[in-house]
C-alpha positions as CSV (number, residue, x, y, z in Angstrom):
1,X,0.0,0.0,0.0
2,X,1.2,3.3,-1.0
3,X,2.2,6.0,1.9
4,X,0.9,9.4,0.9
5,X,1.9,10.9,3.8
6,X,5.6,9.9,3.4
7,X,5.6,10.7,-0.4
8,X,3.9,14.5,0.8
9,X,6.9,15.4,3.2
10,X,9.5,13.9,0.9
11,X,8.0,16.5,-1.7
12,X,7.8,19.4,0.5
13,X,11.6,18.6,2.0
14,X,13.6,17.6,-1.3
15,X,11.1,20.1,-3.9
16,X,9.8,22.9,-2.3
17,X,12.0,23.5,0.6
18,X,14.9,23.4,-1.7
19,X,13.4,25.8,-4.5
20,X,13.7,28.7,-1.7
21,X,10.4,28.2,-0.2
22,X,10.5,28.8,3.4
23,X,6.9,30.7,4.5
24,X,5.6,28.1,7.2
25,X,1.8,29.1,5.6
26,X,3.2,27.6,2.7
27,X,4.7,24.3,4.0
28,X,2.5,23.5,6.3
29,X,-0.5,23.6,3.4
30,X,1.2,21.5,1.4
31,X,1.9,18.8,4.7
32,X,-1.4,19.0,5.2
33,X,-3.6,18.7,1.7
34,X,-3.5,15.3,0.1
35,X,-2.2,15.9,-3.2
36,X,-3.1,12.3,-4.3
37,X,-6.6,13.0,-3.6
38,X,-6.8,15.7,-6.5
39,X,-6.2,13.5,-9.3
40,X,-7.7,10.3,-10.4
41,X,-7.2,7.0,-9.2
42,X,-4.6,5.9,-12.2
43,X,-2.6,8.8,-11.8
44,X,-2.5,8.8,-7.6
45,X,0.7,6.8,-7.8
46,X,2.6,9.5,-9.5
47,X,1.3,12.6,-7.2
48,X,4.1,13.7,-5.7
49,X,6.7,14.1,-8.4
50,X,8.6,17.1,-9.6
51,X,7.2,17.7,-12.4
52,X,3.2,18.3,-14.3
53,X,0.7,16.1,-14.2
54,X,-1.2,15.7,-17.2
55,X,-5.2,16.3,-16.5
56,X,-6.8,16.8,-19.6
57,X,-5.6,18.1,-23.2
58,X,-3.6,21.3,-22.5
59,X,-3.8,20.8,-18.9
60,X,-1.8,20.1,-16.3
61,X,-1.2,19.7,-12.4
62,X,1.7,21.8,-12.0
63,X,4.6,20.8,-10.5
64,X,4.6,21.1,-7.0
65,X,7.8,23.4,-7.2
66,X,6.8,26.1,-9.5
67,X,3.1,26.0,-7.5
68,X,5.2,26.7,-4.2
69,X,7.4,29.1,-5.6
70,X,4.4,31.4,-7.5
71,X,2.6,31.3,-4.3
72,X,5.7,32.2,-2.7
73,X,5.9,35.5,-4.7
74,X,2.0,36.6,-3.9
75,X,3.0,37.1,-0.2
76,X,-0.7,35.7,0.6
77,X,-2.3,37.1,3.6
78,X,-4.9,35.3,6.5
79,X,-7.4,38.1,5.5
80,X,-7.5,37.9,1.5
81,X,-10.0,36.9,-0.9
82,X,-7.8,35.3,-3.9
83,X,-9.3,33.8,-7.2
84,X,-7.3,30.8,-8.7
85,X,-8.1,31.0,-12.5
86,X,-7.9,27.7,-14.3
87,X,-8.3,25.6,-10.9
88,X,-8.7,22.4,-12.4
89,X,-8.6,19.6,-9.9
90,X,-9.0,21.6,-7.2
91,X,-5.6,21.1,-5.9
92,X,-4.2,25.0,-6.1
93,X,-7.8,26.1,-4.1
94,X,-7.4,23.6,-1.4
95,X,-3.8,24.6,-0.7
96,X,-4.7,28.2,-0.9
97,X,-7.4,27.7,1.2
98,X,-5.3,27.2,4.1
99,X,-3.7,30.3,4.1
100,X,-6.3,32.9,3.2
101,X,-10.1,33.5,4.3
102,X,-11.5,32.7,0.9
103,X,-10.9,31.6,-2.1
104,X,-12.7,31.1,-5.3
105,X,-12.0,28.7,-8.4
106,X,-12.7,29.4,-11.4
107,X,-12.8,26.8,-14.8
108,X,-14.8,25.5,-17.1
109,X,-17.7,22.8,-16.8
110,X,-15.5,19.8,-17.8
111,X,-12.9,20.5,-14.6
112,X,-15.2,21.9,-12.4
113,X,-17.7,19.2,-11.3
114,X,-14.3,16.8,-10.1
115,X,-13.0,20.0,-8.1
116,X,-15.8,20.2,-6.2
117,X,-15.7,16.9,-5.3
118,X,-12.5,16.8,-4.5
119,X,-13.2,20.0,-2.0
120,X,-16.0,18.1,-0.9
121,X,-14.0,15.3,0.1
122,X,-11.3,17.2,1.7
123,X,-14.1,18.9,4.2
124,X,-12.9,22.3,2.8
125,X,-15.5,25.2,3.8
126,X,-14.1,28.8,2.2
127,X,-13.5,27.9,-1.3
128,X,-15.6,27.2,-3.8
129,X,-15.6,26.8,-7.9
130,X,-17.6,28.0,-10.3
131,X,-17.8,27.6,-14.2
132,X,-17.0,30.4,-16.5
133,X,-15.1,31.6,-19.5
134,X,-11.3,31.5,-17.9
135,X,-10.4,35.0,-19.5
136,X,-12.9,36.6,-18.5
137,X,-12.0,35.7,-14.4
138,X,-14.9,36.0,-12.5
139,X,-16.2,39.9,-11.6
140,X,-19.4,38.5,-9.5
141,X,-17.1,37.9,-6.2
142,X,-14.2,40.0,-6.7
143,X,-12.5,41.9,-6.3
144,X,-9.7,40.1,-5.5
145,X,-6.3,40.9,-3.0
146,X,-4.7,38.5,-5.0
147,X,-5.0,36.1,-8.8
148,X,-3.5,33.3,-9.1
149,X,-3.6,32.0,-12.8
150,X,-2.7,28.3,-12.6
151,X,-1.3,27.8,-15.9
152,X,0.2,29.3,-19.1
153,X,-0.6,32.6,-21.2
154,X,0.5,34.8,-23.6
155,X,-1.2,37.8,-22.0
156,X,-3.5,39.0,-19.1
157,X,-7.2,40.6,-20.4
158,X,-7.8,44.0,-19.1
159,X,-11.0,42.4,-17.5
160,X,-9.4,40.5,-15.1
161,X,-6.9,43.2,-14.0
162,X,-10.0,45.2,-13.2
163,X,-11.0,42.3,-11.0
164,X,-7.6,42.8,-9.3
165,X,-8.0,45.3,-6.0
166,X,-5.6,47.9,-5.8
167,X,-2.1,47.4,-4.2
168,X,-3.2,43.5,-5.3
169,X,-0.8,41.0,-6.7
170,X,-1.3,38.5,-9.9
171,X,0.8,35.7,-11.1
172,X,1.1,34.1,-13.9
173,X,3.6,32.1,-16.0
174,X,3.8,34.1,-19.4
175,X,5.0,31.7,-22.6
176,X,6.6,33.8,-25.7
177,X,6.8,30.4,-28.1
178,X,9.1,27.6,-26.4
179,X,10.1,29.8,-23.4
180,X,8.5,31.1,-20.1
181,X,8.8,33.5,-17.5
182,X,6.8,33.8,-14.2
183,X,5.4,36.7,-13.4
184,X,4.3,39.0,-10.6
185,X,2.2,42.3,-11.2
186,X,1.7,44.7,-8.6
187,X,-1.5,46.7,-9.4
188,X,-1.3,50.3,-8.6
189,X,-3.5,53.1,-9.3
190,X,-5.1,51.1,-11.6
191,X,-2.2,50.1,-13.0
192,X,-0.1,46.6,-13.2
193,X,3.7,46.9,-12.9
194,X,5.2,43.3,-14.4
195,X,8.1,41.7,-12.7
196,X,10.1,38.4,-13.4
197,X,10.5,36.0,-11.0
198,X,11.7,32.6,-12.4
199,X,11.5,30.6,-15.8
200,X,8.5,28.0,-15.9
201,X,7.1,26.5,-18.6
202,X,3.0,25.2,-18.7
203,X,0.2,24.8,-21.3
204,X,-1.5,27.8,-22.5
205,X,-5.1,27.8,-20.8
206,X,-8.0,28.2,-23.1
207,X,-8.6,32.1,-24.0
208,X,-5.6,33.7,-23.1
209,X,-3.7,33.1,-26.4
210,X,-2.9,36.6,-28.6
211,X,-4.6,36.7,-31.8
212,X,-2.6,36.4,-34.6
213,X,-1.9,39.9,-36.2
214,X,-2.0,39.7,-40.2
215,X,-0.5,42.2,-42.3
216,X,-1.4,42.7,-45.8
């Protein structure tokens, strides 16, 4: 029989420790939230690896190391709201959920009937998901002190930067072809000042691809 629990400290203590993630918010969610739990049962065995975790076609689980280190950058707080864009299983929300007051998911109907379940299942009471256009966030319970966009993009809609409170923070790992950069904006007076954290690589979610400029 497989030990979870062993495999979930050997992750936190030879992945995320090491990657420069020291917050005990941090490490202590990531003890405590059953990884395996978020993912079906013929992928459970490989839950605590360091690297993504194919879900569905262009998405993934991401590995546990870039997830620690973009939370990491937010600087979450106990009082913050915080909407996870692209939640898929459920995993990100659940781990966020024990560090802030509330958080909200957001995907689309195919992802988000299993992440409630897996919420369910967890006994987790101040997140929920709902089921929406991803680039177009989620306005009806922001704003937001912080967005988490759990996945890949090529840019960042003005809508959901308006969904952003200001002095808020938003990640997200930015992909320019083959290569990718996380990212942290700092809104301010309405606007978002971009900074690079680390290079990450992930699927582009649906929506958040630049439309192809032609020139005639």
């Amino acid at each position: 029989m497989t030990d979870f629990t062993e495999r979930r400290v050997a992750m936190v203590d030879t992945q995320v420790r090491p990657s420069d993630v020291t917050k005990f918010p941090i490490i202590d969610a990531m003890l405590k939230i059953s990884r395996e739990q978020f993912l079906p049962n013929n992928l459970r065995s490989i839950a605590y690896i360091g690297d993504h975790i194919p879900l569905i076609k262009n998405r993934v689980l991401l590995d546990p190391r870039i997830f620690a280190k973009m939370l990491d950058a937010l600087e979450l707080k106990s009082s913050q709201l915080v909407l996870v864009i692209g939640s898929g299983s459920g995993y990100g929300v659940a781990v966020i959920s024990q560090i802030v007051e509330a958080v909200v998911g957001l995907d689309e109907p195919d992802m988000s009937i299993d992440a409630e379940n897996c919420l369910a299942s967890q006994e987790i009471d101040n997140a929920f998901i709902v089921e929406g256009d991803l680039h177009k966030g989620n306005a009806k319970h922001g704003p937001y002190d912080s967005i988490f966009v759990e996945g890949a993009v090529e840019y960042i809609p003005d809508e959901i930067i308006q969904q952003l409170k200001d002095g808020g923070r938003i990640i997200a790992i930015f992909m320019d072809n083959a290569i990718g950069k996380v990212q942290l904006g700092i809104k301010t007076r309405g606007n978002v000042n971009w900074r690079f954290e680390f290079n990450a690589v992930a699927p582009i979610l649906n929506g958040f691809n630049k439309e192809e400029e032609f020139y005639f």
